[in-house]
C-alpha positions as CSV (number, residue, x, y, z in Angstrom):
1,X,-94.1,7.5,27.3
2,X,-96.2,5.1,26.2
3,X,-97.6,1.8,28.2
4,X,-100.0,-0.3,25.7
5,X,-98.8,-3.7,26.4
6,X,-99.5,-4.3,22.6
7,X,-96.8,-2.5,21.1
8,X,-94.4,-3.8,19.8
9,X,-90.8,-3.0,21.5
10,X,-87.3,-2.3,20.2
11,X,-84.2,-3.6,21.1
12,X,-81.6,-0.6,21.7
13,X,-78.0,-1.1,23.1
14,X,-75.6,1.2,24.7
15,X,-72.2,-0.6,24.6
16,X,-70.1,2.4,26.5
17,X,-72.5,1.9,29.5
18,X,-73.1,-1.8,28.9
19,X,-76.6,-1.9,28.9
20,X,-79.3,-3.3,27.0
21,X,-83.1,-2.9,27.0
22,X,-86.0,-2.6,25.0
23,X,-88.8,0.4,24.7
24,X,-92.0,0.4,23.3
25,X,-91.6,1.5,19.5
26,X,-92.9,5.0,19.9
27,X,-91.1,5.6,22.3
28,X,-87.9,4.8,20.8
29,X,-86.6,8.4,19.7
30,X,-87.3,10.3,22.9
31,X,-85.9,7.1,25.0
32,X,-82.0,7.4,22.3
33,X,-82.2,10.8,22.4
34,X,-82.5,11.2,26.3
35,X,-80.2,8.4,27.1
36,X,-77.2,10.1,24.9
37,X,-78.4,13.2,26.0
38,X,-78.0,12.4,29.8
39,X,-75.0,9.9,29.4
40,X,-72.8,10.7,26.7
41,X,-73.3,14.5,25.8
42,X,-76.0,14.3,23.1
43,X,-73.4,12.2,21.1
44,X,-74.9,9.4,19.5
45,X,-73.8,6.3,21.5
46,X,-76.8,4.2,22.2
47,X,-79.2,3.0,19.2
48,X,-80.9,0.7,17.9
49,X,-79.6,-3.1,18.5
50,X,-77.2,-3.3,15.0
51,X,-78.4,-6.6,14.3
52,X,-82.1,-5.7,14.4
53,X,-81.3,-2.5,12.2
54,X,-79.3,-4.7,9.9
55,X,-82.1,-6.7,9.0
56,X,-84.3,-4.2,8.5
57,X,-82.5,-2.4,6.6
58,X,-81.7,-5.8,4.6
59,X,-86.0,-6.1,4.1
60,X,-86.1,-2.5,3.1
61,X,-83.6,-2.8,0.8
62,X,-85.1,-5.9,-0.7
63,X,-88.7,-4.4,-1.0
64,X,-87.5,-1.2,-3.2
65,X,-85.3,-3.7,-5.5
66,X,-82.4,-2.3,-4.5
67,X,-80.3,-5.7,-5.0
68,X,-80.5,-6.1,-8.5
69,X,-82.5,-9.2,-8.4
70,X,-85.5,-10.2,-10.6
71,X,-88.2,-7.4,-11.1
């Protein structure tokens, strides 16, 4: 895992173990998968904080014009 105290970090939540933390963007794939992995079975329990990847998926959304607004 990564350590650059640049990097921007992620919120990710785990609400069946009640936790909450935050991992360094690159690391962010390895730190889901290894957390359900170990945890819940390799189901997918933990992710990404769902108002963070609400947002961004609002911005992304926006930027490919995918609301119907002006063009």
């Amino acid at each position: 895992m990564t350590t650059d105290d640049d990097e921007p970090t992620v919120p990710i939540v785990c609400e069946a173990c009640g936790t909450r933390s935050r991992v360094p963007l690159a690391d962010l794939r390895e730190s889901l998968e290894t957390h359900n992995q170990h945890r819940h079975d390799g189901e997918e329990v933990a992710q990404v904080d769902p108002v963070l990847a609400e947002e961004l998926a609002d911005h992304v959304a926006e930027d490919l014009g995918l609301y119907g607004g002006d063009a």
